[in-house]
C-alpha positions as CSV (number, residue, x, y, z in Angstrom):
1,X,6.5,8.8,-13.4
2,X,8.2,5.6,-14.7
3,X,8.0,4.3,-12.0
4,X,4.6,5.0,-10.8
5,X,3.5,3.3,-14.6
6,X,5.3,0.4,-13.4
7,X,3.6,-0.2,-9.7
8,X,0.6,0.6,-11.5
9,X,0.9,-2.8,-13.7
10,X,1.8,-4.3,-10.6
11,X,0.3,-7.4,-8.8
12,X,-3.1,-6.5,-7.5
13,X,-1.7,-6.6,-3.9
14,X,-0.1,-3.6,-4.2
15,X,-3.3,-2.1,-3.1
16,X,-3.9,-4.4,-0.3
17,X,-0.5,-3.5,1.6
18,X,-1.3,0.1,1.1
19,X,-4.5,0.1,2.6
20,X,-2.8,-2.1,5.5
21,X,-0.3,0.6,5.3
22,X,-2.9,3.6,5.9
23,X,-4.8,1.3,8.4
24,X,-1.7,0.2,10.7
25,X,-1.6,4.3,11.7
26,X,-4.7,4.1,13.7
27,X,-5.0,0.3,14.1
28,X,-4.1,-1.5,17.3
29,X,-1.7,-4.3,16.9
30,X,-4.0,-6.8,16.8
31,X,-6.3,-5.1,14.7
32,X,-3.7,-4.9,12.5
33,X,-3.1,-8.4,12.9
34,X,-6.6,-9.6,12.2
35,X,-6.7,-7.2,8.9
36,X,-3.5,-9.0,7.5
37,X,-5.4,-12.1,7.8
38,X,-8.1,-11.3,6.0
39,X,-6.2,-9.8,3.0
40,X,-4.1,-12.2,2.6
41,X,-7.3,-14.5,2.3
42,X,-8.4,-11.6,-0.2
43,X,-5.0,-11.7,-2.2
44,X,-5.0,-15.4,-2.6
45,X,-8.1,-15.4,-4.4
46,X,-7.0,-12.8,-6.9
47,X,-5.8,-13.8,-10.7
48,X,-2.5,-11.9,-10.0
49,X,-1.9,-14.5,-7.2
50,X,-2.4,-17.4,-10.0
51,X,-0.2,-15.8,-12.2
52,X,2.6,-15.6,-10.0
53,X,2.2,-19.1,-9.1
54,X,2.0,-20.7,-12.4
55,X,4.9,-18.5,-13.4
56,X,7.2,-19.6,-11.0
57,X,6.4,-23.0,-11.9
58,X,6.8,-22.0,-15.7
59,X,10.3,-20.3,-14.4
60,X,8.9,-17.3,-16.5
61,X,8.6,-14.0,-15.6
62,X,5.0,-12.9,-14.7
63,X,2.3,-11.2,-16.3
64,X,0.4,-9.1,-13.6
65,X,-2.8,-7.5,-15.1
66,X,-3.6,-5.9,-11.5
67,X,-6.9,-8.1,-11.3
């Protein structure tokens, strides 16, 4: 359970790589291919991707609010 809470508060890509997860089973490789690229576009855009960023410049640990 603890660890569940923790992905939880995880980055919002969490989600993204388990729906590539679920998808790769019935995708082709290059559907799977052109699905990476378009969530990695997604996960770019999301705050959690800031966050991590300006952390690592900060050399503080990050704040992931799953957003």
């Amino acid at each position: 359970m603890e660890m569940a809470e923790r992905l939880a508060e995880g980055p919002a890509s969490l989600a993204l790589i388990r729906k590539m997860y679920w998808a790769s089973l019935e995708n082709s490789h290059e559907q799977q291919l052109g699905m990476e690229a378009k969530l990695q576009m997604q996960a770019g855009l999301t705050a959690d991707y800031s966050e991590g960023v300006t952390a690592f410049r900060e050399k503080r640990r990050t704040r992931f609010t799953g957003q």
